[in-house]
N, C-alpha and C positions, 0 to 999 in steps of 0.2 A: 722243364725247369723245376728245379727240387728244392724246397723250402720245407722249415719246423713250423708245427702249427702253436706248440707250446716253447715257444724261444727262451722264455724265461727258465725252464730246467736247464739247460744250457748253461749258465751260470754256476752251477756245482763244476762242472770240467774245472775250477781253478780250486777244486781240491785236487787233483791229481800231482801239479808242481811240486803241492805241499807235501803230501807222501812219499814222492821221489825224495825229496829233501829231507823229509826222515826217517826213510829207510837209509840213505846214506849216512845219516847222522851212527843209527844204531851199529851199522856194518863197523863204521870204523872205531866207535865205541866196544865191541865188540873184538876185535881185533886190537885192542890196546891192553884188553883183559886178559888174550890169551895170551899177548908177548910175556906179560908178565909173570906166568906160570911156567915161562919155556917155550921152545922152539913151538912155532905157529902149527907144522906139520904132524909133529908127534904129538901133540897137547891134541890136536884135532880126530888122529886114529884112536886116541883113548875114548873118545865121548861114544857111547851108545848110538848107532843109527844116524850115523855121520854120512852124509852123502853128497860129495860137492857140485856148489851153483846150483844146492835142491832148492836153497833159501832167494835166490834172485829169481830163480823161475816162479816158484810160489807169489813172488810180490806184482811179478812181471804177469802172471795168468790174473791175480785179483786187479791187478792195475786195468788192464785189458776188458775184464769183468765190469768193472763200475765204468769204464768210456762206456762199453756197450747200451749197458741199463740206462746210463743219463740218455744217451742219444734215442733209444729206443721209450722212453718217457717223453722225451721231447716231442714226437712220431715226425719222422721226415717222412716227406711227401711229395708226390710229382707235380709244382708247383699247382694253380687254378686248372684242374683238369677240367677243361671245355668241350663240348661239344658241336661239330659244326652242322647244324643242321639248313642243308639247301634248300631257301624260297626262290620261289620264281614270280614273278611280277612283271607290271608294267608301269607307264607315267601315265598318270589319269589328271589331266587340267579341265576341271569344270569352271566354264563362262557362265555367270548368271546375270541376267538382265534386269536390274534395277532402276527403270527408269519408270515415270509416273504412271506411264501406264499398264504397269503391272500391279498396279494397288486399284484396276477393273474388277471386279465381282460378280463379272460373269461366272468365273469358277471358285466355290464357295472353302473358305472363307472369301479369297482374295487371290491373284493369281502367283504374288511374290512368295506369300506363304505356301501356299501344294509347292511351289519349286521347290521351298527351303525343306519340307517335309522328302519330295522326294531328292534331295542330297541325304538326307538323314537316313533310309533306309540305305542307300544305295552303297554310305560308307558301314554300315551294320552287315551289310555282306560280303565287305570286302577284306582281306588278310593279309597280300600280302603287298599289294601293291600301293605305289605312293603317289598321293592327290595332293593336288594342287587346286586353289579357290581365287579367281579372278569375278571380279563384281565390275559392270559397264552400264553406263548410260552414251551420254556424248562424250567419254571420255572412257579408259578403263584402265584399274587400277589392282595391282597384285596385295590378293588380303592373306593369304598363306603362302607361302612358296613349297613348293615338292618335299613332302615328308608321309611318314607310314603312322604320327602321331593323329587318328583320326579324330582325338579327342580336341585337339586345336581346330580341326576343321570343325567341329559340330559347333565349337562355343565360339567362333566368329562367325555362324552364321544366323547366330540368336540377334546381334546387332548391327545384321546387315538393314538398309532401308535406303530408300531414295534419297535421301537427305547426306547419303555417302558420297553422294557423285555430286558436285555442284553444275554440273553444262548437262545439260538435259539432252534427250533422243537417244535413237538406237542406231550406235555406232559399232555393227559387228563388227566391221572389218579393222576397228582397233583392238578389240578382243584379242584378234588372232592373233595381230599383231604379239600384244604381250603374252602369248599361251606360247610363242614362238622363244620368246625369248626365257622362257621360265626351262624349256626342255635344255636337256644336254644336247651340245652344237657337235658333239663328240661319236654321236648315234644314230642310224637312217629308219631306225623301225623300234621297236615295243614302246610306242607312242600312241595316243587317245585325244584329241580334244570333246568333248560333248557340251555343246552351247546347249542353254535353255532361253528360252524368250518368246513373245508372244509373236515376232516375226516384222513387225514397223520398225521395217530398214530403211534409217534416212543416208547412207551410206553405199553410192553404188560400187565402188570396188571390192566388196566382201566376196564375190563369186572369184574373182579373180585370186585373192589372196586366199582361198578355200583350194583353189588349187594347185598354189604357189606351195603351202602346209603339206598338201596331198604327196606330188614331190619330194619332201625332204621327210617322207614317210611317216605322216601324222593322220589318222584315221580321226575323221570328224563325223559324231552323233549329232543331231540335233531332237531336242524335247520342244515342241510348238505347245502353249499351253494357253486356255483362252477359248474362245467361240466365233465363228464365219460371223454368225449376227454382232458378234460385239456387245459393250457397255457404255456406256455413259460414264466420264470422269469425276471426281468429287477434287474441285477446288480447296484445299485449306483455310487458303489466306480468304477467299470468299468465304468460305463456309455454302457452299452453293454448288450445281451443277457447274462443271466447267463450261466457259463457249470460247468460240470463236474469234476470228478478225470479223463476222459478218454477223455477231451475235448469237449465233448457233449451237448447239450442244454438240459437244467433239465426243463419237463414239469410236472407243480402240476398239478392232477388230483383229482375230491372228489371222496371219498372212502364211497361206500354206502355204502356198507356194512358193518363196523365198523359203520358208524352212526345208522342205523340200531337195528347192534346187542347191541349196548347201553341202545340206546330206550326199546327194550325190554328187556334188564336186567332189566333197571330201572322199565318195567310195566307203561312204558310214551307211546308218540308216536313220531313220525319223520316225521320233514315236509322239503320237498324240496323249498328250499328259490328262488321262481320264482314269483309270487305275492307278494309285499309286504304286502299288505293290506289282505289279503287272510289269509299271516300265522300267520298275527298278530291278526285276530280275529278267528283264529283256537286254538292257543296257549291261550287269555282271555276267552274262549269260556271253554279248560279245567280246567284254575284255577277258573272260577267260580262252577263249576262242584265237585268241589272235597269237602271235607266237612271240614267248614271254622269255623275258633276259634271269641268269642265275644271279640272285644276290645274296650273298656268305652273312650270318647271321649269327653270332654266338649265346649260346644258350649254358650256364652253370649248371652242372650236374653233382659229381662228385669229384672226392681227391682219390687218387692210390696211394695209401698209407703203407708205410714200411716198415714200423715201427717193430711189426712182431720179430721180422727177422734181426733186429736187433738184441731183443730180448729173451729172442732164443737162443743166441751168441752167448750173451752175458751167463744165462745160464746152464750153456755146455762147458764156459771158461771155468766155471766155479766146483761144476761135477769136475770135470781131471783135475784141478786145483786141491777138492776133497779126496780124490782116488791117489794121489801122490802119496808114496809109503812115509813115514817120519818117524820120530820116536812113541814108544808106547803112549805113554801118559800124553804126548805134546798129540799127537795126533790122534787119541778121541776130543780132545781138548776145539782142537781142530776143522775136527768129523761131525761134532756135534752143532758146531754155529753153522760150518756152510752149509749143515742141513736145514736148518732152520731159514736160512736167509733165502737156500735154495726153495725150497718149499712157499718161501712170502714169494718170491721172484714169480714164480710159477703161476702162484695165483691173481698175481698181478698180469701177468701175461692174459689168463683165460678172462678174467675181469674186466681187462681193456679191450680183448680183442671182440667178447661179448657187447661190448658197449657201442663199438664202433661198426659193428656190425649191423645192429639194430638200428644206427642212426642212419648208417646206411640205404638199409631196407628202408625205413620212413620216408628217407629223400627220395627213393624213387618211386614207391607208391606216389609219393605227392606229385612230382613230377609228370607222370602220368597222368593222373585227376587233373593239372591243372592244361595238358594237351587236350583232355576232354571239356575243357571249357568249367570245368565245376572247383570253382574259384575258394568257396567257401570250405569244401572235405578237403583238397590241395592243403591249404591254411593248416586243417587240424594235424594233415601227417607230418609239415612244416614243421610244425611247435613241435611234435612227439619226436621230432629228429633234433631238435634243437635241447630239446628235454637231458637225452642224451648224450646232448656232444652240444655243450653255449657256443663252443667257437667255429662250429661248424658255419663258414663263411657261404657256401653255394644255400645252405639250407636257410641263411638268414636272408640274401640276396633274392632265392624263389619267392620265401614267405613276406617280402617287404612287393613283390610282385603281384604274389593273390590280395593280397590288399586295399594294392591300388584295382585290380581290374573290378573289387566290388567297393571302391570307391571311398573307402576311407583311405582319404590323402592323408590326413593327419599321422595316420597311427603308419603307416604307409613308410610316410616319412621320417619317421623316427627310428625305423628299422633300415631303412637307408644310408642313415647316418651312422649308424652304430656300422652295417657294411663296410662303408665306405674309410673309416677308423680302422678297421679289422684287416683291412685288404693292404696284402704286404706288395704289389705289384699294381704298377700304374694302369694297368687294362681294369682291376677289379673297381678300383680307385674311379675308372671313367664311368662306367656302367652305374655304378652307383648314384654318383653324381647326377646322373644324366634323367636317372630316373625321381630323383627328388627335385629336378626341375619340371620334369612332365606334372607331380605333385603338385608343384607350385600355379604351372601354367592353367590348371584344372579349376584352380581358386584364386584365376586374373590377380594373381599378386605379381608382378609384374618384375619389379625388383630383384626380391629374390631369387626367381626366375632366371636373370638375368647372370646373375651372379653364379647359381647352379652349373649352366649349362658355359660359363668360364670356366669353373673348375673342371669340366667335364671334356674341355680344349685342353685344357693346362697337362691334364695327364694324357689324353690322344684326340692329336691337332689334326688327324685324317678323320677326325667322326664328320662325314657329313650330313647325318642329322643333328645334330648339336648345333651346327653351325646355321643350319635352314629353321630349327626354333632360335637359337639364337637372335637372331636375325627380327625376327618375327615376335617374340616377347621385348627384343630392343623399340622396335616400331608400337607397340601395345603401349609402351610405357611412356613413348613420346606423347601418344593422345590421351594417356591419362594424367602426366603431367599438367598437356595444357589444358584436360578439362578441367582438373583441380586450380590452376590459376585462374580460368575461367570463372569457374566456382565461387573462390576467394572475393573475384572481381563482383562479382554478382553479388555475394554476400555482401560486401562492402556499401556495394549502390545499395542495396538491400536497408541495409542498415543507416547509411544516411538520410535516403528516403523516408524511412522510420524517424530520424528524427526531426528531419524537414515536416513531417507529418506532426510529431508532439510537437513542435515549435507553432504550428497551423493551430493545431486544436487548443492551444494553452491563449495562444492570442487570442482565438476566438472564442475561448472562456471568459477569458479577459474582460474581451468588447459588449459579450453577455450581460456581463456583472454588472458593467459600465450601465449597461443600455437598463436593466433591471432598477440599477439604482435612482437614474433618471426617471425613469418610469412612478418609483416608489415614493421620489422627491415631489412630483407633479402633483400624484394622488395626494398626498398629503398636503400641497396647495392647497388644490380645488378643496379638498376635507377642510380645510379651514375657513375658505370663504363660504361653502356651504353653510358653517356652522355659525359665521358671522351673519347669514343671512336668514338663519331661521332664528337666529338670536334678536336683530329688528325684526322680523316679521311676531314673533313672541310680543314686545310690547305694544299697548292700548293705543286705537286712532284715536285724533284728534282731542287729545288731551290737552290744555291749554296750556301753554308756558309761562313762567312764572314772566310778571313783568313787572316795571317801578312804576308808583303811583302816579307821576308827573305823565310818564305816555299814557297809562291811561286814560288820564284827563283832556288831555291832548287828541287821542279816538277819540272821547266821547265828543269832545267839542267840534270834532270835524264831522261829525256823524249828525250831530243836529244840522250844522250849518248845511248838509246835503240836504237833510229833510226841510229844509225850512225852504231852501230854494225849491226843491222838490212841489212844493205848496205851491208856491208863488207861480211857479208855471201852473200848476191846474187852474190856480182863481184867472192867471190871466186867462187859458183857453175856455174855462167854462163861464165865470162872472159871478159865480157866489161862491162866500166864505167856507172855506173850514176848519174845524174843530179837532185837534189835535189833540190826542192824549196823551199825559206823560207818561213814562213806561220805567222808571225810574225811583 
């Protein structure tokens, strides 16, 4: 497929109509001058260095000359030259066991976490084959489907946990169930299941369906992870040892033996998860071992550019154009610009071909660097090819590549985009695309993501990994929808609660004040009665009150008459007189 990489010089071709049209102008201007002097033929043998249809050739080689130069400025090219390079792989669906009793601590930290670490190395050694991440308690559920993006897998299994699964226990045998259904139904072999779990199988038909799998050519690993002695549970909601129906502490223990006999239904093997690094290159060790399917894989390299042969053209039309004999004076006239034009032409040849050559070489150095894994040097030979050639599409395509594998999405993506602008063919157009949604996927933006990896259909609707993240950032985006409403909701209670709260503490400011005031009312009672009563206790006893002379008189005379009777009893009891004295 052959395309201009600079379409816009292309644009000058609509001087050439114009030329045509006045060179015809001149011709028959021309030809109206000579009638006028006489017969066209003899007026013509007189002229010095007359030599017919030398003037329509001359216009017809310069005409031929500038198509060449514009199109060879333009540089056509063999469209997105690709390269196919053949991976070979398998389908690897890891089962992991997330049910509560894999948050036992027999194996340190915890026994979900070493699982999650050994999926972590195990996709660090893997290249080309594509994993699949199914998570099971009493129920099991597909959290990646089949893709070669391991970056997806890593960053769902940062927020796998028990609390994924809501039906509790270890139901292998629906695992396989869904690992069954994730493979192509289209294939009897380069299939893998590898369950991890601690082996508390409350599900007896897993042996059975281990070898139902086995059959339809699915080779099943199992990782037992855990200890024969076992742990003791940590309740949440208690905050406590776990027990029992009988009160007892429930100790997980792993169950070889079921893991075991799995293994060998499936015709895999079983590895006791004590090394990490040990069983993760025990486990890549078997999947490269097995006999693995061709998957076609396109990789940007460079264009073949044609441009020179162009421009070589332009400037052999213009050499015989200048070698054309004419008149004296008209043909150094002549002689002397094609040489000039020739000579720019020329140097424009060595100039471009210098240029394009170097950027060349750069793309492939980087190219190389970036097969050696060295992401960072890749980058530099990127730019230095880019330096040379801005439109150099494969070279911006690599260098938005090295980018992402050292993890700047941002900058990543912005060279993606400009790609994917640049790319005159819907294949470059998809690749692009596809890789500023993996960008997006890296930084759970979910949305955009989503949108990405549309565009990335839009232009090729057979990608099927677009369609398996797809899929899988669509699902992302549903639970972060609802955690966000969630969220909202919570905020909301949040916030009402908050002012059910100020409505609380303001009343019972209130009732404070209230009860203060009372308080202060009281004290200041008693302070006044207090003060009323040190105010009488303050004046003199027994002071006399003033009285009117008439009472007076009135005491005094009742006052004798007591003493006088007073008298009158003692003479009567004794018999002699007494002598009373006034006091008065």
């Amino acid at each position: 497929m052959f395309q201009f990489q600079h379409i816009s010089y292309l644009y000058a071709l609509g001087l050439l109509p114009l030329l045509v049209l006045l060179f015809i102008t001149v011709v028959i201007w021309r030809k109206r001058k000579v009638r006028k002097l006489g017969d066209e033929k003899v007026v013509a043998e007189q002229l010095r260095g007359y030599i017919p249809g030398r003037a329509a050739l001359k216009f017809i080689l310069l005409s031929l000359a500038l198509f060449s130069i514009i199109v060879g400025l333009a540089n056509l090219r063999m469209g997105d030259k690709s390269e196919k390079v053949q991976r070979k792989g398998v389908d690897v669906v890891i089962a992991l066991d997330v049910s509560k009793s894999m948050l036992a601590q027999d194996v340190q930290p915890d026994r979900l976490t070493r699982a999650k670490q050994l999926i972590m190395r195990m996709t660090d050694k893997m290249q080309n084959d594509r994993v699949a991440l199914i998570v099971f308690a009493g129920k099991a559920y597909l959290q990646v489907p089949l893709t070669i993006d391991y970056s997806a897998v890593k960053m769902m299994l940062q927020g796998v946990s028990p609390d994924m699964v809501p039906t509790q226990g270890t139901v292998i045998g629906d695992a396989i169930d869904m690992a069954m259904k994730s493979f192509s139904q289209n294939e009897r072999k380069y299939k893998s299941l590898i369950i991890i779990s601690d082996g508390e199988d409350h599900d007896e038909t897993a042996i059975d369906k281990t070898r139902e799998a086995s059959e339809n050519g699915v080779i099943v690993h199992t990782v037992g992870i855990g200890s024969p002695q076992g742990a003791t549970l940590y309740d949440p909601q208690t905050k406590a040892v776990k027990l029992d129906e009988n009160g007892s502490p429930v100790v997980s223990k792993l169950n070889e033996d079921e893991m075991r006999s799995i293994a060998a239904a499936g015709h895999g093997t079983y590895s006791l998860l004590q090394n990490t690094d040990e069983v993760a290159n025990k486990l890549t060790t078997q999947l490269e071992s097995m006999e693995q399917k061709s998957l076609g894989s396109v990789v940007f390299t460079d264009f073949t550019s044609y441009y020179q042969y162009f421009l070589i053209a332009g400037f052999l039309l213009l050499l015989i154009e200048w070698l054309l004999p004419g008149t004296s004076a008209a043909a150094k006239k002549n002689k002397s610009v094609v040489a000039k034009t020739a000579v720019t032409l020329l140097f424009l040849l060595l100039a471009g071909y210098c240029s394009f050559a170097q950027s060349n070489r750069f793309l492939r150095q980087g190219n190389a660097l970036y097969e050696q894994q060295k992401y960072k040097e890749a980058a530099a030979d990127y730019q230095k090819a880019l330096a040379k050639d801005p439109n150099n599409t494969p070279g911006l395509f690599n260098f938005g590549n090295s980018l992402y594998q050292q993890k700047l999405y941002d900058s990543s993506r912005k060279v993606m985009e400009t790609t994917a602008k640049a790319s005159k063919d819907k294949t470059g157009k998809a690749a692009a695309n596809y890789n500023i949604g993996n960008t997006y996927m890296s930084q759970q933006k979910w949305d955009d993501a989503v949108n990405a990896y549309k565009n990335t259909l839009r232009n090729n609707p057979q990608d099927v990994d677009a369609k398996y993240n797809l899929s899988y950032a669509e699902e992302m985006q549903k639970k972060q929808q609802q955690q966000n409403k969630d969220k909202n909701k919570q905020d909301k209670q949040n916030k009402d609660q908050k002012q059910d709260q100020k409505k609380d503490q303001q009343k019972k400011d209130q009732d404070k004040k209230d009860q203060d005031k009372n308080k202060q009312d009281k004290d200041q009672q008693d302070k006044d009665k207090k003060d009323d009563k040190d105010k009488q206790d303050q004046q003199p006893q027994g002071q006399p009150s003033k009285i009117s002379q008439q009472k007076a008189d009135q005491l005094l005379n009742a006052l004798q008459q007591k003493e006088k009777d007073l008298q009158d009893k003692m003479k009567k009891e004794k018999g002699t007189p007494v002598k009373m004295e006034k006091d008065w």
